[in-house]
C-alpha positions as CSV (number, residue, x, y, z in Angstrom):
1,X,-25.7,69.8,42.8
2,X,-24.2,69.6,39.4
3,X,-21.5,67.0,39.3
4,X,-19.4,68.8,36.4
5,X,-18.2,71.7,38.1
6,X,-16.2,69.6,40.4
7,X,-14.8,67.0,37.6
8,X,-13.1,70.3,36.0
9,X,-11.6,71.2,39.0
10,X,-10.0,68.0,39.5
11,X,-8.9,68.0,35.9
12,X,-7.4,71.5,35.8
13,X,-5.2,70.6,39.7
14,X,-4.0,67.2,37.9
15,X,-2.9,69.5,34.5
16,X,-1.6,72.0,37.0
17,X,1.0,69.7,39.0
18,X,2.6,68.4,35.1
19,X,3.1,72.1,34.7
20,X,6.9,73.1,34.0
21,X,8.0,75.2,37.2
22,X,10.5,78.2,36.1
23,X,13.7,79.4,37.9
24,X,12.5,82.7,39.1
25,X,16.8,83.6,40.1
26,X,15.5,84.2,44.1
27,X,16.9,80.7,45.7
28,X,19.5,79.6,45.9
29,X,21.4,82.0,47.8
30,X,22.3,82.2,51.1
31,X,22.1,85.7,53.1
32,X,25.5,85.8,52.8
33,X,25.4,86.0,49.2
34,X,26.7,82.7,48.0
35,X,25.0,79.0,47.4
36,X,25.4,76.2,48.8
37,X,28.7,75.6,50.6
38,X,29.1,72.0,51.1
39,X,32.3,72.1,48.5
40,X,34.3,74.1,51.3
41,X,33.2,71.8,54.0
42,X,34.2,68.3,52.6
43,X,36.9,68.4,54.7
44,X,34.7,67.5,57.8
45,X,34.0,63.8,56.1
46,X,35.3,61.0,58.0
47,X,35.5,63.5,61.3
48,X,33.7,63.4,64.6
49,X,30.5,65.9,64.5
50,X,32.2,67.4,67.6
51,X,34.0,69.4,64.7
52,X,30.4,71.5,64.0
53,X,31.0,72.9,67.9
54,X,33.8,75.0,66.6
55,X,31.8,76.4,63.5
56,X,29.2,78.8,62.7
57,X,26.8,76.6,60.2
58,X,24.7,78.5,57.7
59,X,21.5,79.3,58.1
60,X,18.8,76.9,57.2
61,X,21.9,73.8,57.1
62,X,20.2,70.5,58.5
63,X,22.5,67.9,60.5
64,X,21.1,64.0,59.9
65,X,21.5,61.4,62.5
66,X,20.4,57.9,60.8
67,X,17.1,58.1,63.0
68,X,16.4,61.9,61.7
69,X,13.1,62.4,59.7
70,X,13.8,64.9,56.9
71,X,11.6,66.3,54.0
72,X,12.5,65.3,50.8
73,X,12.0,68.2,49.5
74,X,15.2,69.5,47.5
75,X,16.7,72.9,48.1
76,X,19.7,73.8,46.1
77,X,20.7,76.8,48.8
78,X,20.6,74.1,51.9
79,X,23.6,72.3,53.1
80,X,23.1,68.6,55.4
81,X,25.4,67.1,56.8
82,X,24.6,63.5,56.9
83,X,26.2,61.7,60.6
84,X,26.4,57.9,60.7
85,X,25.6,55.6,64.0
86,X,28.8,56.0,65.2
87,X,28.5,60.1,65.3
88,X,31.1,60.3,62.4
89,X,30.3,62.9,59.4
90,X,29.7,60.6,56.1
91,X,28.7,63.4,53.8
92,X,27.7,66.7,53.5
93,X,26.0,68.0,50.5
94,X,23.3,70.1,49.2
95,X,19.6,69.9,48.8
């Protein structure tokens, strides 16, 4: 079986992943229209997470507890709210 057939392959994936990836305008948007809302939400820092019982949270939003596993991946439309040991909100942002 002809070795060179493969070798291109893996050549043309490594050249594919330095490709530049394009905004196609589709994410970023929540169903409600909007992006991201952690802005509106910064008030909840410093506060007990017992303020998200009282609140509808976006679709898609992620709530981290210091032993959460989370992607890395980066999504411009999700908010997290980020909870420390002590069940106290210390951020919430987007991605």
């Amino acid at each position: 079986m002809p070795r060179f057939p493969v070798a291109c392959l893996g050549v043309f994936v490594a050249l594919g992943a330095c490709a530049e990836l394009q905004n196609t305008g589709t994410g970023g948007t929540l169903a409600g229209g909007g992006t991201c809302p952690a802005d509106q939400h910064q008030d909840w820092v410093g506060k007990r997470i017992d303020v998200l019982n009282d609140v509808e949270l976006p679709q898609g939003t992620r709530v981290l507890f210091p032993t959460t596993p989370a992607t890395m991946d980066h999504r411009e439309d999700r908010m997290n709210v980020i909870v420390d040991k002590s069940d106290r909100i210390t951020r919430v942002d987007c991605g």
